[in-house]
C-alpha positions as CSV (number, residue, x, y, z in Angstrom):
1,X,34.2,7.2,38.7
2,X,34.1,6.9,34.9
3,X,33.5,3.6,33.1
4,X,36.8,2.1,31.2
5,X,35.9,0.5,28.5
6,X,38.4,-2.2,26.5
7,X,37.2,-3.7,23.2
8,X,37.2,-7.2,23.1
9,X,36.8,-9.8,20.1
10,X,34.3,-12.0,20.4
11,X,33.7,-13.7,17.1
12,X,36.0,-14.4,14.1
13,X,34.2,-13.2,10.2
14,X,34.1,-17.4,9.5
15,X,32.1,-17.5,13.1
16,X,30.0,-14.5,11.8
17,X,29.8,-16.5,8.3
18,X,28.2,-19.4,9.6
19,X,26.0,-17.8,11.9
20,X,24.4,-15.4,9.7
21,X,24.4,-19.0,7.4
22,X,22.5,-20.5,9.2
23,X,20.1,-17.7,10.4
24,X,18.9,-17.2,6.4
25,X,18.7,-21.1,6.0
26,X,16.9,-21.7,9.1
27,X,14.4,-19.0,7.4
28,X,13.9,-21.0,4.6
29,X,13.9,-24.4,6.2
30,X,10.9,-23.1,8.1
31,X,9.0,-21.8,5.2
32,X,9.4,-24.5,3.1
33,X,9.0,-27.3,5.9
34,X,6.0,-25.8,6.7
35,X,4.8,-25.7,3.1
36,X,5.8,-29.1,2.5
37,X,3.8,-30.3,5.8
38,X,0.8,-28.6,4.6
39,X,0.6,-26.5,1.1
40,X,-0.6,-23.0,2.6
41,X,0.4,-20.7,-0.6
42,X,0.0,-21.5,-4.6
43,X,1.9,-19.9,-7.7
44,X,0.0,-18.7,-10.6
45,X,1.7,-18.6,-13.6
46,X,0.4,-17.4,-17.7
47,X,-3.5,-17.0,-17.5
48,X,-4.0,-17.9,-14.0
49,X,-2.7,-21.4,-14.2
50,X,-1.4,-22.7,-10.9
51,X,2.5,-24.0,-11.3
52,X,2.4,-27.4,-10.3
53,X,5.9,-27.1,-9.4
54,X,5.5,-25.4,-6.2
55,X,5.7,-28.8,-4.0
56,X,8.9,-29.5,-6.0
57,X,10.7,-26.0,-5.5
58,X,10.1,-26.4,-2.0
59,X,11.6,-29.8,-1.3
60,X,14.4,-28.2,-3.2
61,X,14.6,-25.7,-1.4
62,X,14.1,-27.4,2.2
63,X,16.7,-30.0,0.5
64,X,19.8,-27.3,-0.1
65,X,19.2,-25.9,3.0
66,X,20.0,-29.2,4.6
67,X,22.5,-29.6,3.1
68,X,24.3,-25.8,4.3
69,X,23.2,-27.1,7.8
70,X,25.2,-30.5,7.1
71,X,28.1,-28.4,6.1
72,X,28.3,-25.2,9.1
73,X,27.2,-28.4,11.7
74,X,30.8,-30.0,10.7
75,X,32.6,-27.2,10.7
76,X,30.6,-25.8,13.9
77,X,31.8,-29.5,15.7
78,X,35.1,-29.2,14.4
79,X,35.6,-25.4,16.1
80,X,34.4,-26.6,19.5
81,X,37.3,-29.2,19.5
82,X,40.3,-27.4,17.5
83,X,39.4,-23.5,17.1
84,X,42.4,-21.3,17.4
85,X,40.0,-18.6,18.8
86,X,38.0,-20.3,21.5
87,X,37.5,-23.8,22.1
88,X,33.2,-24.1,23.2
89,X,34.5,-27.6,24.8
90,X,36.3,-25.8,27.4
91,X,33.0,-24.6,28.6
92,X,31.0,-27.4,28.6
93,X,33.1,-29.5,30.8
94,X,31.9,-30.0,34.1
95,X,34.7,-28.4,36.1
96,X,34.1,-26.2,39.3
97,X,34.9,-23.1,37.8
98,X,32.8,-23.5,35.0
99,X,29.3,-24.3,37.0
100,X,29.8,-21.9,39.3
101,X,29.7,-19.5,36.0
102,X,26.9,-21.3,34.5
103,X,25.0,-20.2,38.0
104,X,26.2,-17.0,38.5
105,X,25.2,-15.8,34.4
106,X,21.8,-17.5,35.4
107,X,21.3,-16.2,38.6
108,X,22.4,-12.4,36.3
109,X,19.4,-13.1,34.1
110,X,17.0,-14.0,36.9
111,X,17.7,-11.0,39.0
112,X,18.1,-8.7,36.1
113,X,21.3,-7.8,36.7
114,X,21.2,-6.8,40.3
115,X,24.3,-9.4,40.8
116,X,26.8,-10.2,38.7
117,X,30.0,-12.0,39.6
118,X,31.5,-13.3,36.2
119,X,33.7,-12.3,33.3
120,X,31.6,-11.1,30.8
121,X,35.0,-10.4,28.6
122,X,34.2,-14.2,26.6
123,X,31.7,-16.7,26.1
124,X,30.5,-17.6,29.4
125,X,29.2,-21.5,29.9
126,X,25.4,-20.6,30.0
127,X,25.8,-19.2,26.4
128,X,27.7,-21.9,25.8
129,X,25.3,-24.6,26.9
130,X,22.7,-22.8,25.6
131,X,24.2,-23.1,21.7
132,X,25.4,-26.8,22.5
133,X,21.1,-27.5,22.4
134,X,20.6,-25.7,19.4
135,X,23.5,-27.7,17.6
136,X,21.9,-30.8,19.1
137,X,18.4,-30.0,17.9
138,X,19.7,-29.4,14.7
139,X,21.6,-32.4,14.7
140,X,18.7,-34.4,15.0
141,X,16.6,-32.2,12.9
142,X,19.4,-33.3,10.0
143,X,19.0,-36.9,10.8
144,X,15.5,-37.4,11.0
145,X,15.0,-35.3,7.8
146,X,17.6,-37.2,5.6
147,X,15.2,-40.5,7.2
148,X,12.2,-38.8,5.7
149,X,14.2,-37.6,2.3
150,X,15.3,-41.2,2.2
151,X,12.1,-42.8,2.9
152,X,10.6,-41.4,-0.3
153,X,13.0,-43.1,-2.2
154,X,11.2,-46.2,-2.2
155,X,12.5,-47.8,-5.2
156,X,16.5,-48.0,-3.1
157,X,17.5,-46.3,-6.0
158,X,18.2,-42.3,-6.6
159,X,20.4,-40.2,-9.7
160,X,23.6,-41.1,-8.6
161,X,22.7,-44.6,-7.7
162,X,22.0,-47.4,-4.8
163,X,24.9,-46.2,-2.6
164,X,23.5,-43.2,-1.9
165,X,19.9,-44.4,-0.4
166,X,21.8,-47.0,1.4
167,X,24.1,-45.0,3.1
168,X,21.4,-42.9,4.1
169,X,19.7,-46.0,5.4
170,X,22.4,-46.8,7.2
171,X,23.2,-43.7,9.0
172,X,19.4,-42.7,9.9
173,X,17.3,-45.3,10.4
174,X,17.7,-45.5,13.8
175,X,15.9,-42.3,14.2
176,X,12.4,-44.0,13.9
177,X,12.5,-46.3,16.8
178,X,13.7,-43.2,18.8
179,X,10.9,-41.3,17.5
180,X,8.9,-44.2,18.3
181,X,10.3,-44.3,21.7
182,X,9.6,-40.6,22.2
183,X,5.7,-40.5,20.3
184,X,4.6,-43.8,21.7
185,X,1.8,-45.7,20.2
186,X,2.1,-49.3,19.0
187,X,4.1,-50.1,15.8
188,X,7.2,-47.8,15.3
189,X,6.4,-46.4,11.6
190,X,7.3,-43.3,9.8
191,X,4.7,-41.1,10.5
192,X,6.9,-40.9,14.5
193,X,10.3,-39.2,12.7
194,X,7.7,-36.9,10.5
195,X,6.0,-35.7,13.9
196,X,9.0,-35.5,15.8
197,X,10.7,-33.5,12.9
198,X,7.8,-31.2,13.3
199,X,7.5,-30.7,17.2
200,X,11.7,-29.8,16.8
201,X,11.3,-27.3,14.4
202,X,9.2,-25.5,17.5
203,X,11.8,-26.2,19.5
204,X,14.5,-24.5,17.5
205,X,12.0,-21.4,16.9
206,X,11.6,-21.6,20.7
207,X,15.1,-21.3,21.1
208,X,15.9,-18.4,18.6
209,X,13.3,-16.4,20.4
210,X,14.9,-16.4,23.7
211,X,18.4,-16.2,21.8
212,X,17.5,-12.8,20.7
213,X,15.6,-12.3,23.8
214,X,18.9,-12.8,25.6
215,X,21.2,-11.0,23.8
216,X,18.8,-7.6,23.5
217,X,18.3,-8.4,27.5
218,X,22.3,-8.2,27.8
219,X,23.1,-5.4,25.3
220,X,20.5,-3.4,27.6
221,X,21.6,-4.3,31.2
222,X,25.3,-4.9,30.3
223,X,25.5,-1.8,28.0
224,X,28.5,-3.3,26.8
225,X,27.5,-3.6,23.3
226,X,26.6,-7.6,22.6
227,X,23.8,-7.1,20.0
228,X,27.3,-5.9,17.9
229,X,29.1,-9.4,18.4
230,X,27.4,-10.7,15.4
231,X,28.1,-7.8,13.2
232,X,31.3,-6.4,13.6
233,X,32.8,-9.1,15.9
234,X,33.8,-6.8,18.6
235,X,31.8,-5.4,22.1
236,X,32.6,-3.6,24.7
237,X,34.1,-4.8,27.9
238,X,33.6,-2.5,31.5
239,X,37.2,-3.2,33.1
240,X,35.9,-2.5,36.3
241,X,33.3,-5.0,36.5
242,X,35.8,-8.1,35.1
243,X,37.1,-8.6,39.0
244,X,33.5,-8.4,40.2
């Protein structure tokens, strides 16, 4: 019998927004982190003169970025509470029906498709608890990089005054005796956050690659269309497999 296919929506253009967002600044966030870890590129300028500016346009750079990732992480956290579309905290909560799905996508993935007993119509909660990680590894990512911004203000002073390194201070701190807790070693210093900062950004690279892994894997052994979900919004749906 012939396939029936029904096109579903699956993300809103302000879902699409943010997630092509962050994919650009998550580009840039790695090329200048890197870069401001260890210098790997110079800029010559007139006559062969190196600019010595470099170092600055990249903390810039790394700095803005942050900042877009402050911004699409509160609106990301406010969606999975209150989104008219689809609420993420449905998912996540430990119900029966949702960790049987959770198995059941898994055990899809492992077997390569040879079972699948799910709806494949929404956001199933393996996806779900898949992108709840990368929001929480860039949650920390944020904080532990505003501890490292803020540490170089050593003076407790910045252009828009006190307040600002002292919030900073005040919200982020913590992060170096977790990082301490989590490097080990003796005295809880700095130098922890920086390497911890460093061993997430692998992490989160880590993650993207299996994320487009994942949704190449289903677009081929689905062949419902999913690799289209982040452009158009739409995919696909076989309406005889949603009773499976």
């Amino acid at each position: 019998m012939k396939n029936e296919y029904k096109n579903v929506k699956r993300m809103t253009g302000a879902m699409r927004i943010i997630h092509w967002v962050n994919a650009i600044s998550m580009v840039v966030a790695i090329i200048t982190g890197l870069y401001i870890a260890e210098p790997y590129y110079q800029t010559l300028i007139a006559e062969g003169a190196v600019d010595k500016y470099v170092m600055a346009w990249n903390r810039w750079g790394h700095f803005i970025v942050a900042i877009i990732f402050d911004v699409t992480s509160i609106i990301v956290a406010y969606l999975y509470f209150f989104s008219r579309f689809e609420k993420p905290i449905l998912k996540l909560l430990p119900t029966p029906k949702n960790i049987k799905e959770f198995f059941e996508v898994l055990i899809n993935l492992i077997t390569l498709n040879r079972r699948k007993k799910f709806d494949s119509s929404h956001s199933d909660s393996f996806n779900t608890v898949y992108f709840t990680i990368f929001h929480l590894l860039l949650a920390w990512m944020l904080f532990t990089g505003l501890q490292l911004y803020v540490h170089g203000l050593e003076s407790g002073m910045s252009s828009i005054g006190a307040w600002w390194p002292a919030m900073l201070h005040m919200v982020t701190d913590w992060t170096i005796p977790v990082s301490h807790t989590l490097i080990g070693g003796t005295i809880p210093t700095i130098m922890d956050v920086r390497i911890v900062h460093h061993y997430t950004m692998w992490f989160i690279i880590t993650w993207v690659v299996f994320h487009i892994y994942y949704q190449v894997w289903r677009t081929i052994f689905w062949q419902e269309g999913d690799i289209a979900i982040v452009f158009g919004g739409n995919k696909f749906v076989k309406e005889e497999d949603k009773n499976n």
